[in-house]
C-alpha positions in Angstrom: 46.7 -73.5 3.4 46.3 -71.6 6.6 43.9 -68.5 6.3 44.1 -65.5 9.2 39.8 -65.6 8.5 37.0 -66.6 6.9 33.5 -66.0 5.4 30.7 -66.5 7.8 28.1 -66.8 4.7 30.4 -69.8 3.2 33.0 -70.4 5.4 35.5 -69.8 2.7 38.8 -69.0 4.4 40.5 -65.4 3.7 43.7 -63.8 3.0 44.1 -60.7 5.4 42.8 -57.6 4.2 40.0 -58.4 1.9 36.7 -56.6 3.0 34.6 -58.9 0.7 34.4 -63.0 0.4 36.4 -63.7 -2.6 34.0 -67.0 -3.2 30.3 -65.3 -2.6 31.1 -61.6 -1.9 29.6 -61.6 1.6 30.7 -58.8 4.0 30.7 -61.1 6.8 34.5 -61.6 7.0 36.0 -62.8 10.4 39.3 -62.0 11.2 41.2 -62.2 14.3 45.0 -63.4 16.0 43.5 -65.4 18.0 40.6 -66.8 15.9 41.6 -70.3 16.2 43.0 -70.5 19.3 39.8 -69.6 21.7 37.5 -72.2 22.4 34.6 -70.5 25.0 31.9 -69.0 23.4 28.7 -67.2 24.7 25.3 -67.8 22.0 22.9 -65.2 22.8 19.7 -65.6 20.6 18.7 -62.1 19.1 15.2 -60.3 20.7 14.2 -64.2 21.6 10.8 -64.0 22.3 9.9 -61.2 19.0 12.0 -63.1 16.8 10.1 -66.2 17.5 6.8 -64.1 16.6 8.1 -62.9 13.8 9.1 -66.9 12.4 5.6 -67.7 13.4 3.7 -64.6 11.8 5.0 -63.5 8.2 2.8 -60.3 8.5 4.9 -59.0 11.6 8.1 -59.5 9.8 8.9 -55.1 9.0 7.2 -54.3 12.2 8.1 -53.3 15.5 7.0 -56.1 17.6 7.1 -55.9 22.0 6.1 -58.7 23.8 4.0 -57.8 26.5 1.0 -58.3 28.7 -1.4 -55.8 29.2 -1.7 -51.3 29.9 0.1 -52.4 33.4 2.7 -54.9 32.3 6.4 -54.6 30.7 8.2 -55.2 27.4 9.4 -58.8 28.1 11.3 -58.2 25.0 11.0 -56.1 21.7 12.8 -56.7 18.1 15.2 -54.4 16.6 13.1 -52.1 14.5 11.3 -51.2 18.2 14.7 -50.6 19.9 15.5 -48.3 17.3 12.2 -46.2 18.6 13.6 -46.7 22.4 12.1 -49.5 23.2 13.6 -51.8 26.0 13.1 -54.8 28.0 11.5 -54.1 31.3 10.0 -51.1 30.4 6.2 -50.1 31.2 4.3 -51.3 28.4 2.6 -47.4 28.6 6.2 -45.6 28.1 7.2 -48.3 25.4 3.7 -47.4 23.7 4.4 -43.8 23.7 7.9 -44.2 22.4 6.5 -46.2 19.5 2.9 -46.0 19.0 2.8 -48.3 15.9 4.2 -51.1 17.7 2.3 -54.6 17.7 1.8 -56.0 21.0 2.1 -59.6 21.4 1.4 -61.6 24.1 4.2 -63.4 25.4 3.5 -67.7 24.9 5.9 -69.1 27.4 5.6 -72.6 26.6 6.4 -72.2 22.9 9.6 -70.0 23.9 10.5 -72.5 26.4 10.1 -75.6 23.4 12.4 -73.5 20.7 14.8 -72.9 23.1 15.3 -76.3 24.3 15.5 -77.1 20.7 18.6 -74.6 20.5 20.1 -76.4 23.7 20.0 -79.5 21.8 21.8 -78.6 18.5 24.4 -76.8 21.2 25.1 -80.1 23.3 25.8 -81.7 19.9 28.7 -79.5 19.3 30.2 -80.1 22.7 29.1 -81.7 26.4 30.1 -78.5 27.8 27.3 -76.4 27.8 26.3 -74.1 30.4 22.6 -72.3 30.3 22.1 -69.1 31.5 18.8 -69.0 30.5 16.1 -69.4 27.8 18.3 -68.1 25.1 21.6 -67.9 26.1 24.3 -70.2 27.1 28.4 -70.3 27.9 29.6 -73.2 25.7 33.4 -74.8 26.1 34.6 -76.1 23.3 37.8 -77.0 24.0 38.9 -80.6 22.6 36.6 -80.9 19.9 38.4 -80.1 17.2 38.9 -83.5 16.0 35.3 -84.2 16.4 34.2 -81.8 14.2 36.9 -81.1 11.7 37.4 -77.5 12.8 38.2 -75.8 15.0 35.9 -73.7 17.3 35.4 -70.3 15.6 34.2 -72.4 12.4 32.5 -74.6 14.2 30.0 -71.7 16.2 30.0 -70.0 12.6 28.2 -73.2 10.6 26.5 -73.5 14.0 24.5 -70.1 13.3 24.0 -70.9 10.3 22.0 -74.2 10.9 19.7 -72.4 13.7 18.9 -69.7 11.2 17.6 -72.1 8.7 16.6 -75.1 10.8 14.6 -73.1 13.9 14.1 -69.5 11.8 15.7 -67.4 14.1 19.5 -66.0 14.8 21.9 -66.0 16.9 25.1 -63.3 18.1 28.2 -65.4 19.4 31.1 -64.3 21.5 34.4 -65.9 21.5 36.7 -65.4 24.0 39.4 -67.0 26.4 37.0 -66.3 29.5 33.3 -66.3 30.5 33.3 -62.2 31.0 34.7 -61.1 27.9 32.8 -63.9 25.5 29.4 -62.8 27.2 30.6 -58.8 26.0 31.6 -59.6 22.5 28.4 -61.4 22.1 26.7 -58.2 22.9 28.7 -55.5 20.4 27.4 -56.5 16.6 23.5 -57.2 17.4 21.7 -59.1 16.1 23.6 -61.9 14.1 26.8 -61.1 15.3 30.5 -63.1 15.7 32.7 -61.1 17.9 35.9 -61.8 18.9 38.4 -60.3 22.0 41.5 -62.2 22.3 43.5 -62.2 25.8 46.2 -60.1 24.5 44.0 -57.1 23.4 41.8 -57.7 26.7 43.6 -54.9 29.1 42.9 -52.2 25.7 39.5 -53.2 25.0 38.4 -52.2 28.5 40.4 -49.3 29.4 37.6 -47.1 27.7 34.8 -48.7 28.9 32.3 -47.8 31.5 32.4 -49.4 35.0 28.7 -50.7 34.1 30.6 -53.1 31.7 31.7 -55.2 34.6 29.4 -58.1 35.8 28.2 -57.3 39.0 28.2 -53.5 38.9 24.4 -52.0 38.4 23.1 -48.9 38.8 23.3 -48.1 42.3 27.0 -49.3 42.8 27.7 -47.3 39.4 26.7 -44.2 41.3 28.9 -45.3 43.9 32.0 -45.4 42.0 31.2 -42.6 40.1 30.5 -40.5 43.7 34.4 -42.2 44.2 35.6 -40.4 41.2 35.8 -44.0 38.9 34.0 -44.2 35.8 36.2 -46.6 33.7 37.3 -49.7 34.0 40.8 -48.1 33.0 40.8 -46.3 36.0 40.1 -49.4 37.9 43.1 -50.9 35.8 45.2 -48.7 37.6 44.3 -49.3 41.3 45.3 -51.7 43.9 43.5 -55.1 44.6 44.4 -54.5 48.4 42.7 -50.6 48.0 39.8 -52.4 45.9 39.0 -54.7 48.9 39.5 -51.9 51.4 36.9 -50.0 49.5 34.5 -52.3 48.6 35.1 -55.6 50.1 34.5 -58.6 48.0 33.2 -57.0 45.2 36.7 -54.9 45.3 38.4 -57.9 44.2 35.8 -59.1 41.0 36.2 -55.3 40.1 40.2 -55.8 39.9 40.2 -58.9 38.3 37.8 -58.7 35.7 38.6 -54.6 34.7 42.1 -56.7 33.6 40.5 -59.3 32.0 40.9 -61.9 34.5 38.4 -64.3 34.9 39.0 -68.5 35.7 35.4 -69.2 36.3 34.8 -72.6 34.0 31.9 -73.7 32.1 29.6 -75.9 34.4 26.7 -78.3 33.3 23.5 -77.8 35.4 24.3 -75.1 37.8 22.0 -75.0 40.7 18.8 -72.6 40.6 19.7 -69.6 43.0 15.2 -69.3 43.8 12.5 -69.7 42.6 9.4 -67.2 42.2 6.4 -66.2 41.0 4.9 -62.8 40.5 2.2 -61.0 38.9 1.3 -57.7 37.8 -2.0 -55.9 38.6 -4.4 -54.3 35.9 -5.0 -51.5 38.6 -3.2 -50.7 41.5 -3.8 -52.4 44.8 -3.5 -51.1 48.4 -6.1 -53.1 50.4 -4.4 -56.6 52.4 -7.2 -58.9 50.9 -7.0 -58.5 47.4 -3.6 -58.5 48.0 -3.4 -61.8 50.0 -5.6 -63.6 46.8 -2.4 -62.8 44.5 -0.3 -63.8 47.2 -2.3 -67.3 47.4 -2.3 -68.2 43.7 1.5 -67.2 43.6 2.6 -69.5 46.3 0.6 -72.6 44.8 2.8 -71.3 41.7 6.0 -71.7 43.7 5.3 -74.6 45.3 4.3 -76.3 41.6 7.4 -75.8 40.9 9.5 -76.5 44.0 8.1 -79.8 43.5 8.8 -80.2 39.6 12.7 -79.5 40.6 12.8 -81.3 43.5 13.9 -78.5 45.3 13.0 -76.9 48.8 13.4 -73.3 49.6 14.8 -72.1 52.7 13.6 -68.4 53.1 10.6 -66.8 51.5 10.9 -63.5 49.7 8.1 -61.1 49.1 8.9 -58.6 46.7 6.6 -55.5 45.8 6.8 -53.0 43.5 4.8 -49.3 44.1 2.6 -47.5 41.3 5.4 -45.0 40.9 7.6 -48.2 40.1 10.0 -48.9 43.8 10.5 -52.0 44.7 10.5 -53.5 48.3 11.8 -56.5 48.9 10.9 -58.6 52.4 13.0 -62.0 53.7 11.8 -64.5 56.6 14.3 -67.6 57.4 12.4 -70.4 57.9 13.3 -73.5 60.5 13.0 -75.8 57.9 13.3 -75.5 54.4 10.0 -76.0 53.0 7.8 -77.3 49.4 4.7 -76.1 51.0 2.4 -73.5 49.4 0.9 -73.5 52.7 4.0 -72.6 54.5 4.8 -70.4 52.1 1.3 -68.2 51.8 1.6 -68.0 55.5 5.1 -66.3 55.8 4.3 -63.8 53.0 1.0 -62.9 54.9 3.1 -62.0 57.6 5.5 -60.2 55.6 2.9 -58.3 53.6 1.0 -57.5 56.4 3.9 -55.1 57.5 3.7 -53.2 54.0 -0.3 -52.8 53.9 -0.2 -49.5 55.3 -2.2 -47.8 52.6 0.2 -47.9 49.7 -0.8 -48.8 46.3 1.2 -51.2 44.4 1.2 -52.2 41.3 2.9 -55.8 41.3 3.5 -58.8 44.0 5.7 -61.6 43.8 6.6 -63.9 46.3 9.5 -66.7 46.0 11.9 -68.9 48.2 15.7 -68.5 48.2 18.5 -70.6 49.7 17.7 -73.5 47.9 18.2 -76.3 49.7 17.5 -81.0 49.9 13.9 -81.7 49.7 14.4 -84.6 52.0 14.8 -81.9 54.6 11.7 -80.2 54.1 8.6 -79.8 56.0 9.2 -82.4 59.3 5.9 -82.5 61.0 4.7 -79.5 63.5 4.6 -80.5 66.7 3.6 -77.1 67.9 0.8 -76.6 65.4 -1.1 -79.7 64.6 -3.0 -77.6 62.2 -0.1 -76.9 59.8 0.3 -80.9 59.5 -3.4 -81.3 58.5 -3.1 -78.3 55.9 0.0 -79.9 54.4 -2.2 -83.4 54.1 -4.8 -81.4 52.6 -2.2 -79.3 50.6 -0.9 -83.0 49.0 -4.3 -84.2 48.1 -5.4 -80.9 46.6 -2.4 -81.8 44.7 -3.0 -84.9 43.6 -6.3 -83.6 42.1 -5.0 -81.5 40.3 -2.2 -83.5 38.8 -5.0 -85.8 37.5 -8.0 -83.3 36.8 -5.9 -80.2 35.9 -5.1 -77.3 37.7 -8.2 -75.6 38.2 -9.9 -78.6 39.5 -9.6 -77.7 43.1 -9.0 -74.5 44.4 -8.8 -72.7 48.3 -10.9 -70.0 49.5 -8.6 -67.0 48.6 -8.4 -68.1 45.0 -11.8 -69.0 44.1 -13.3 -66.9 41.2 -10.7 -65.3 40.6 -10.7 -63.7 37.0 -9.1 -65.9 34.2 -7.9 -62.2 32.7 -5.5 -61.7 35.9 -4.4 -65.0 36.0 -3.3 -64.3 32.4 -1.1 -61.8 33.8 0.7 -63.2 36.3 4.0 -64.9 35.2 6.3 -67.5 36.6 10.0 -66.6 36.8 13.2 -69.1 37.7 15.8 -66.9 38.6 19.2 -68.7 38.4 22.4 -69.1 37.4 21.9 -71.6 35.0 18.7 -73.0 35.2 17.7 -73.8 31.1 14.0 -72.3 31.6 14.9 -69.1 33.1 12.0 -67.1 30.7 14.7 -64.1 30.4 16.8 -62.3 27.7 
């Protein structure tokens, strides 16, 4: 017999209506029109990083838990119970103190994050091939066709799914299932944490016309302002424009905001989309103003980078130094380079030049310095011809490396990095911003 839902406890199917599981009594009731028709889901795992703490650490478990480094570092994450206290990711660690001064401040273990969410990857890719990353915790998953496999069909089959990572890895999950990538990545956001949300194709053009513009991939803060400065503040109101006035307006992002503020989205699920850059940065105990101490960061980031440029098997075609100031504004610096490069070396050398330019007494409290256009490794770093040097530092550059691949990292190091504190090295974290790269370390 055909039910309209079912329990997410004991996957009992359910007559309509019933607010309770008529086999185990469980609230958790799922009902929908289109429950068994939409096959691509977005799994978000719930405060990643705390929850994985809080598996670990039985005392932490009615706490409010932030992972964080340090009195000048931000909340990488923070559980429920310190969201409910105002708590958010990216805060200062100082404002997230003073908003809950209880809190317990863990520091964030990167490598034991990145292991439990490759474990998560795995169970996903046994439900279907189709599995797209977006980061450490999340992923877009297409589950179209493998109802035969499994027996079910997809709703039940992400339900038993959260189930097993709840009791096999400790932690949970919030799913959303939709008919595109947009709206499954918003349903798994509206019942946090363990939640199984649902927004069929024919509610889609309701479900937004309420919503605020900020709702719509793409639009931040900034371009927020500019809509609202334009008199739009809901995606209904975007519902009821023009593509052609859209594009007129605001040029290719006119069109996303027509298409998606109607529910319109025919992006598919791809396997292994390409990294978009690749970065490192680090955040300073104190602020810094002075070129030198800032060039030592700059060093030990770029030898970062490079790491894992060559890791990937990626080059990067422009360098990006990015700076933040002690009353928290970023700048952000590009260079083009001739050749896409792998090389610390090359890299160091651009962001010297770059920083150089923003040395002008300002303090700041964070550098980071990365490569962008992403681009065939076999194209990188052709010999100088002009500067003999650079090809001697990029021989050295490979046998420093080689030392340290046997030896360890810290078995070689250059000039600007000697003696450089193991505390600030603690601080400083590597990031892998893209699209779907599977160790992205964000939520």
């Amino acid at each position: 017999m055909h039910f309209p839902g079912f329990c997410r406890d004991c996957l009992a199917g359910q007559p309509a209506g019933l607010r309770r599981c008529r086999a185990c009594g469980s609230p958790r009731l799922v009902y929908h029109d289109e429950l068994y028709d939409l096959t691509l889901a977005h799994i978000d795992c719930d405060a990643f990083y705390a929850s994985i703490e809080k598996r670990d650490n039985a005392e932490l478990a009615d706490k409010p838990v932030i992972i964080g480094g340090g009195k000048r570092g931000v909340v990488s994450t923070a559980c429920y119970i310190a969201r409910i206290h105002g708590v958010r990711s990216a805060m200062p660690m100082f404002k997230a103190l003073e908003a809950c001064p209880q809190a317990v401040v863990v520091r964030p273990d990167m490598e034991k994050y990145v292991r439990v969410g490759r474990e998560i990857r795995t169970m996903m890719q046994e439900l279907t091939p189709l599995v797209q990353p977006l980061s450490i915790d999340e992923a877009f998953l297409e589950l179209r066709g493998t109802e035969r496999l499994h027996h079910d069909p997809p709703a039940r089959v992400l339900a038993r799914f959260a189930q097993r990572v709840e009791k096999e890895v400790g932690i949970t999950i919030s799913i959303g299932l939709s008919y595109c990538k947009f709206l499954a990545k918003v349903a798994s956001d509206l019942n946090k944490p363990r939640g199984f949300s649902v927004i069929g194709e024919a509610e889609a053009l309701d479900f937004l016309r309420d919503k605020p513009v900020r709702l719509i991939w793409g639009v931040g803060k900034a371009f927020a302002e500019t809509l609202e400065r334009d008199g739009i503040r809901t995606v209904g109101q975007l519902q009821t424009m023009e593509e052609t006035d859209l594009m007129r307006r605001y040029g290719v992002m006119g069109k996303r905001l027509f298409n998606l503020s109607r529910g319109q989205d025919d992006r598919e699920v791809h396997i292994n989309d390409p990294a978009k850059s690749v970065s490192a940065e680090t955040t300073f105990f104190d602020d810094i103003s002075g070129y030198d101490a800032l060039v030592t960061h700059l060093r030990h980031l770029s030898e970062k980078v490079a790491a894992r440029l060559r890791k990937s098997g990626i080059a990067g075609h422009t360098v990006v130094l990015k700076l933040k100031t002690a009353d928290f504004k970023s700048r952000t610096r590009n260079r083009k380079l001739e050749d896409p490069t792998m090389l610390a070396d090359k890299i160091f050398r651009t962001g010297m030049e770059l920083l150089r330019k923003e040395t002008d007494g300002t303090k700041y409290r964070l550098i980071g310095i990365g490569v962008s256009d992403l681009a065939d490794p076999g194209r990188a770093d052709p010999p100088d011809l002009v500067d003999p040097a650079a090809t001697r530092r990029a021989a050295a550059e490979a046998a420093m490396n080689t030392l340290r691949d046997k030896f360890g990292k810290a078995s070689v190091e250059t000039g600007y990095t000697f003696g450089k504190s193991r505390a600030e090295r603690f601080h400083e974290k590597l990031t892998l911003k893209s699209a779907g790269n599977p160790d992205t370390p964000t939520e």
